[in-house]
N, C-alpha and C positions, 0 to 999 in steps of 0.2 A: 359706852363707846369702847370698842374693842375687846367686849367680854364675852368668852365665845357658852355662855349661856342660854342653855336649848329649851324652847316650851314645849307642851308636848303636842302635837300634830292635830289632835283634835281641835286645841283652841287656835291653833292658826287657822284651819277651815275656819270658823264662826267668824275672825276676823276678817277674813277673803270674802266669807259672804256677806256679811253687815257694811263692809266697804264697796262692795260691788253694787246692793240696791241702796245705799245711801246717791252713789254719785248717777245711779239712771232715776233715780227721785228727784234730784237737783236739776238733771241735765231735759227732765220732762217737765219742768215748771217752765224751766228758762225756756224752752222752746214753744211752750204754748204761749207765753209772752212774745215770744218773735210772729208768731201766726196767728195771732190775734186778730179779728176784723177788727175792734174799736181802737186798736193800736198800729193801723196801718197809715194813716194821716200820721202820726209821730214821726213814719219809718221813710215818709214820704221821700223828703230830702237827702239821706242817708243811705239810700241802698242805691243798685245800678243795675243793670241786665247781666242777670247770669246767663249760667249755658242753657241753651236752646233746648236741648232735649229732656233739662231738669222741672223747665216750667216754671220756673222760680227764680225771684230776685233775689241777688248777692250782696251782702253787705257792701255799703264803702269803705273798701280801706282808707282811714284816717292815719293811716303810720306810711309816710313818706318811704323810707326803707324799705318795706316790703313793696309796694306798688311798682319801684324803681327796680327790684330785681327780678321781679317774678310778675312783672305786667309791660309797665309803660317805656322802660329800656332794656327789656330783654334783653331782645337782639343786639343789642350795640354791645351791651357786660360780656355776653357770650362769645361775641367778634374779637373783643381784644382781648379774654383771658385765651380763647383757641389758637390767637395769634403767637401768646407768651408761648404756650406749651409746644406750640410746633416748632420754634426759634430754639425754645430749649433743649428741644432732644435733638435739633438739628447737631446745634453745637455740643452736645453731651459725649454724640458722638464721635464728632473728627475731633474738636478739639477742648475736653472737657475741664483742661486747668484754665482755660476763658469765660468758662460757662456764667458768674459770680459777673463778669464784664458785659457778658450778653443780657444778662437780667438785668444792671443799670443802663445800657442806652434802648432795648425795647423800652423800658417802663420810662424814661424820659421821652422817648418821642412818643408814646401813648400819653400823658402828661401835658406836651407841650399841645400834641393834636385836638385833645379836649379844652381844654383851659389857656392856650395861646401861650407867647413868651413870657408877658411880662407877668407871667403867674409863677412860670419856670426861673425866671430871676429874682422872684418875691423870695420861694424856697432857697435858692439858693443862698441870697443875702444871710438866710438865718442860719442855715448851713453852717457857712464862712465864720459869722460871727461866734456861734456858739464850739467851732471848733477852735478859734480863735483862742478865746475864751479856757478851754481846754488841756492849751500848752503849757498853763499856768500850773494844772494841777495842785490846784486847790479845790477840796470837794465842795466846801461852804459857796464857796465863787461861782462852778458850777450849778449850783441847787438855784441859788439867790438869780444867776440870767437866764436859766430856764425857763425859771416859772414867772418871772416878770417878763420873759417873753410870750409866754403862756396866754399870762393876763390880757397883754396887748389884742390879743384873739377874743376876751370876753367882754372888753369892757369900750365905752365910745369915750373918747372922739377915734383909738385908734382901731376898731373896726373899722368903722369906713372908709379909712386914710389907705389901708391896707387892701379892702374889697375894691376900691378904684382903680388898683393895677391892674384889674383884669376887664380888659371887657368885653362884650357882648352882653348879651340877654339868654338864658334860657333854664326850661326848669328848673335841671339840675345846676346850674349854679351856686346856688350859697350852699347846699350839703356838700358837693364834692370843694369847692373853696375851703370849705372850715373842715372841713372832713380831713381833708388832705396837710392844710397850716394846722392843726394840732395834734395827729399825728405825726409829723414830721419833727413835731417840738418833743414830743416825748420818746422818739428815736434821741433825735438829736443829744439829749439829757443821757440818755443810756448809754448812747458812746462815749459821751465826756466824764462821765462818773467811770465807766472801765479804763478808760484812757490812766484817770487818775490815779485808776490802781497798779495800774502796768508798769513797772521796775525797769525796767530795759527801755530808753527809748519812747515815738509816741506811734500810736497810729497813723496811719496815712490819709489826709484829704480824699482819698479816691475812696478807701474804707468804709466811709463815711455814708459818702452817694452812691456806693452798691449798693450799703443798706436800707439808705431810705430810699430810694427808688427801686427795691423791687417791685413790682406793680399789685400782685395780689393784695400785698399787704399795705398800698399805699395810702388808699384814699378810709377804708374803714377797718383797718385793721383785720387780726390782730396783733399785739404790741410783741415784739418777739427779740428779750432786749439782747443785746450787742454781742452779748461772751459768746452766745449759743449760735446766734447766726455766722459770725465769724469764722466759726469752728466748721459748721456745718456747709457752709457757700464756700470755703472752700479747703474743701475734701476731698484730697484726689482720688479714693478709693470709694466708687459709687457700685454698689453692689447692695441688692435687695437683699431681705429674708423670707425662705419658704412661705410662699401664698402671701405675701405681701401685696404685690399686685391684683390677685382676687379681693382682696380685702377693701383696698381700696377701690375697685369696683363697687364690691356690696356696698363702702359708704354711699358712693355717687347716687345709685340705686336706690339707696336708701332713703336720701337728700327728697330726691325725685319724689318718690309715694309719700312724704311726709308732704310735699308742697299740694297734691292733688288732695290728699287726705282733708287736709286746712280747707281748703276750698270746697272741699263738700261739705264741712261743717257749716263754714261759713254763708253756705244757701240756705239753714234750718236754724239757725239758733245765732241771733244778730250782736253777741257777746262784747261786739266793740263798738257797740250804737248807741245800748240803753245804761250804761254806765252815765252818759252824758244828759239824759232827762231826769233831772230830779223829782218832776211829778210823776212821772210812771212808776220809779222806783218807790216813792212811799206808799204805793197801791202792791205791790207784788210779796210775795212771801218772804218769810225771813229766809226759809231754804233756798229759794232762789237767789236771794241776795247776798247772802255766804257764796255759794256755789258760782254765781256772776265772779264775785272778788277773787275769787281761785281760780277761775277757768282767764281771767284775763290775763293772771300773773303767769298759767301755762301756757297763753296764747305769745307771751313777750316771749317766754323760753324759747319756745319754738321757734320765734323767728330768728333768735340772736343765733343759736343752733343751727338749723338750717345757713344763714348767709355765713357763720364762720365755718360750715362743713363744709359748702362748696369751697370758698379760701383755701380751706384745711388742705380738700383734694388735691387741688393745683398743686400748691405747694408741695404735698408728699411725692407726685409727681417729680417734684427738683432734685428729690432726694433731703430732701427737708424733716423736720419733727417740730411740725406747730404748735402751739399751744394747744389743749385739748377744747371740745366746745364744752359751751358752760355745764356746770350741772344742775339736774332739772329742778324745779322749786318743790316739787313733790319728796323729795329726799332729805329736805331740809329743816332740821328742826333745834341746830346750835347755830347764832351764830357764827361763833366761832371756824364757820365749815361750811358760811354762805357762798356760791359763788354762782356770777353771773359771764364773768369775762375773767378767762383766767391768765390771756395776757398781763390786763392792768395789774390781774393777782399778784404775777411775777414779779412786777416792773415794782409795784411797793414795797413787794416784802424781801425783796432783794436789796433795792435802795434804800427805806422808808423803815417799815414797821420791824423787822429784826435786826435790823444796823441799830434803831436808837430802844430797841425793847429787849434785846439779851437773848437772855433765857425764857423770857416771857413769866416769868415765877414772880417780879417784883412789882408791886402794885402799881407805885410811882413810876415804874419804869416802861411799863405797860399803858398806862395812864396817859404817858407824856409823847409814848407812840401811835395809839391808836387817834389822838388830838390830830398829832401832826399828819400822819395819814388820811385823817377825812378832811383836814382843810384842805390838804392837795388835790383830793376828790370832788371838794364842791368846786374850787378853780378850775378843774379840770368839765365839769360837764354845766356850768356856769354859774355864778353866784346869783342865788335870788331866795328869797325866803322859803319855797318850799324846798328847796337843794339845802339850804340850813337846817330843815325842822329835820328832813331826810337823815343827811350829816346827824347831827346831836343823839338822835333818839337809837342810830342804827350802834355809835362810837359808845352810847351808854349801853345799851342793850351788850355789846363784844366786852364792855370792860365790869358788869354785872353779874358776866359767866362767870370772871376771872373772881372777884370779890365771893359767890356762890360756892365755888370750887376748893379755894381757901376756909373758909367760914366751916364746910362740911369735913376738912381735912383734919378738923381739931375734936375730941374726946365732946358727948361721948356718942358720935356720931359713924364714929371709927368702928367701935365697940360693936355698937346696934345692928352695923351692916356686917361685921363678921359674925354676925352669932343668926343672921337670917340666909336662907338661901341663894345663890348666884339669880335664880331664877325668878323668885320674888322681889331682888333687888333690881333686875332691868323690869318689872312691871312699878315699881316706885318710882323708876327714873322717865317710865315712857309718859305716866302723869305731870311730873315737871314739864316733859319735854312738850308734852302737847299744848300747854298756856303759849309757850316759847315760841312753836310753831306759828302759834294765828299772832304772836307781836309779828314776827316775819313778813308774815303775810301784809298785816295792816302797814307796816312802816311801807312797804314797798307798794301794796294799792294806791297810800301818798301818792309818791313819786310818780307813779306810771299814770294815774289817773287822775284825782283832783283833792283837796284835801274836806271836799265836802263830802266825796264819793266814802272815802275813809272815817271820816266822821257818825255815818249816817249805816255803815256795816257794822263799825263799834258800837254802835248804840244800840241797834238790832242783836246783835248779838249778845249783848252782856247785860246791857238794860234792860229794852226795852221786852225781851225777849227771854228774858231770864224768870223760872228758872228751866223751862221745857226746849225751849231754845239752846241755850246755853248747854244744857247736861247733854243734848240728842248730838250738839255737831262734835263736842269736847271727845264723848265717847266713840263716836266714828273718826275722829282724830287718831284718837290714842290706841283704837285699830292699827291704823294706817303706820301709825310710827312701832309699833310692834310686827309690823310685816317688815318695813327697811329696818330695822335695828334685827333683823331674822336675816333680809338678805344680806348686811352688813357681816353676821355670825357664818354664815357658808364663803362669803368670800375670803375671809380672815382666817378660816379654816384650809380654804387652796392656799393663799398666799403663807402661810403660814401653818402647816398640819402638827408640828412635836414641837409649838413654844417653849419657853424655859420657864417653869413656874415662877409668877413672883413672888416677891421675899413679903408684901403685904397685902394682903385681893383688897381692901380698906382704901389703900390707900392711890392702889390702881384704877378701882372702880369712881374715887374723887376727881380724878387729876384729868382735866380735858387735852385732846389733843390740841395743839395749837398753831393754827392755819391763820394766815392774816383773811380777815371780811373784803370780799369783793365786790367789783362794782360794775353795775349796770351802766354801760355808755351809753350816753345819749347826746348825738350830735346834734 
């Protein structure tokens, strides 16, 4: 990581090609699996009429979130975010030091219009309270009725006590409900922890419910904690930079051909079908069965991506700086540099993981943060045994690097890598990194998928499939992380072109960057 150590061009070809027909190898298993005749009774239930002119069935989306933005309420997400944007340039322009005001009462009466009053009074209550709360300025005080408000949201009897204020009936109901009360709690947390830092004085009530009810960001995030928005909502000097505005197009644009893109996929290769039949799956190849567990983990990417791009856009539109969308799982092979949501990134390792972890240099110290930050994680996206195994294995795995990093930093390992070349040392490290890679991969198949689904990839893979299995995907891995650890070296090289030598390469090439582990939300 950050050694700008060059291979030579010839073996990054071989690596570009062995990665290119390994993944149309995978992606022609997995499809002959979708178009199978003895596999169309499986598909029976599960797929839905696609487009007309494709002649083919579409999978069903089984992930609520997508279907809701990009199917079944379109039109409705797109009526009220076109609403926000037209309100907001209105008043950007006459009267722009209100603008921060106009984005809290659109997004309350979009709020109350969806979900009725007594849902707008539920937020509010916790508002009040947690501001309350606030005055005190104590940070412990803050923490401890946050997340015991939090919990109230995961756990019965006060679920229900609290879904009963709203009523009606329909679809969307319990996503935008919970969607919306825990989002609001982990706003609500961000202002009170700044509040507490703030020296002069305290914030203002109204502060408060700017923030949480801007609308973009209300109901799914993401998390965009207090200093920033503060700062940014209200700015009275709104002025873009050179091609800003193009840019943000090309996202929109972007957004766009990535959502048709999915959808064409989704007509040839049933990627989020057959994860869930355990008999098909023990008939299909190990390559296919790798390749299924990686294309559903890019298929999650993509959507978190996409729904925070559009978010993103609006809000850049405000004159805003959102958080960035996640980064993709293909890039990923520390955890220490996982990220799925880099709101919640912010929100922990602003509050959480570098408040009680320092320097990040101390074992114990590190130890007692990454704890505390994944318990707030499994609270947060709800406690149950696979959000624990998730939790344990993801907080060992970040606190494992740290242990690794150290362990390598000591004689005569120091030695060994100075007296080898730059180049042969990121080919020793892309082997570590590759094992490291498919832990990623698998912790997170867990979570997203089932813990039989992950069970039964590991097995294939390392057991049952070992040792021609195992050596074919390991070495098309270690490809793959030898091309990002290549694009990682050109970017490091723009950002960065006359560094300063370090006083050790030993000890530089030991020492990981350190990024708090992030987290995939799951409402």
């Amino acid at each position: 990581m950050g050694v700008k150590a060059a291979l030579p061009r010839y073996e990054l070809y071989f690596y570009n090609v062995v990665l290119c027909m390994a993944m149309l190898w995978a992606a022609r298993w997995i499809s002959d699996v979708s178009n199978s005749n003895s596999n169309r009774k499986t598909f029976k239930t599960s797929v839905q009429t696609g487009w007309y002119y494709s002649g083919r069935k579409m999978v069903r989306f089984s992930d609520v979130e997508w279907m809701m933005w990009f199917s079944t309420f379109r039109e409705h997400i797109i009526f009220a975010l076109s609403g926000h944007v037209i309100f907001a340039k209105i008043c950007t322009l006459l009267a722009p030091q209100y603008r921060s005001l106009v984005f809290m009462v659109y997004g309350m009466l979009a709020v109350f219009t969806s979900m009725g009053w007594a849902y707008v009074t539920l937020i509010l209550s916790h508002c009040v309270l947690l501001y309350s709360i606030s005055l005190v300025k104590l940070r412990w005080l803050c923490f401890a009725a946050g997340l015991t408000t939090l919990a109230t949201f995961k756990m019965e009897p006060f679920i229900s006590w609290q879904a009963g204020f709203v009523i009606g009936s329909f679809e969307l109901r319990p996503l935008l409900f919970y969607g919306g009360c825990g989002f609001t709690i982990m706003r609500c947390l961000s202002f009170a922890l700044e509040n507490c830092e703030r020296k002069d004085g305290n914030y203002s009530i109204l502060e408060l419910l700017k923030y949480n009810f801007y609308l973009p960001f209300f109901y799914f995030g993401p998390i965009m904690t207090f200093d920033k928005f503060y700062i940014q909502a209200n700015n009275p000097t709104l002025t873009r930079k050179d091609g800003e505005m193009w840019n943000i197009s090309i996202q929109a644009l972007l957004n766009l051909g990535v959502i048709i893109i999915v959808a064409v996929i989704l007509h040839f290769m049933y990627i989020l079908t057959i994860p869930s039949d355990m008999k098909l799956l023990k008939h299909i190849s190990d390559w296919a069965l790798v390749g299924l567990a990686y294309l559903n983990l890019v298929y999650d990417w993509v959507k978190a991506a996409v729904m925070f791009g559009v978010i993103n856009t609006v809000s850049r539109l405000d004159h805003l700086d959102p958080p960035k969308p996640p980064k993709c799982i293909t890039m990923l092979y520390v955890f220490s540099e996982t990220h799925f949501d880099r709101g919640i990134n912010d929100f922990l390792c602003n509050y959480v993981y570098n408040y009680l972890g320092g320097k990040h240099d101390n074992v114990l110290d590190e130890l007692i943060a990454s704890l505390c930050t994944f318990g707030i994680t499994a609270l947060w996206l709800g406690p149950s045994w696979v959000v624990f195994i998730w939790a344990f294995l993801n907080c060992f795995g970040l606190n494992f690097e740290l242990w690794t990093a150290k362990f390598f930093t000591m004689e005569p390992f120091i030695s060994i890598e100075m007296a080898i070349s730059e180049s042969m040392s990121r080919r020793i490290r892309a082997v570590f990194n590759t094992f490291n890679f498919w832990t990623i991969v698998l912790y997170n198949v867990l979570a997203l998928n089932s813990l039989e689904f992950a069970k039964l990839v590991a097995m294939r893979l390392f057991l049952k499939g070992f040792p021609l299995t195992t050596i074919m995907v390991m070495f098309v891995t270690y490809c793959l992380i030898q091309l990002i650890k290549e694009r990682e070296r050109r970017q490091a090289l723009i950002d960065d072109p006359d560094p300063i030598p370090p006083p050790s390469r030993g000890y530089i090439l030991m020492k990981p960057r350190w990024f708090t582990y992030t987290f995939r939300v799951f409402l």
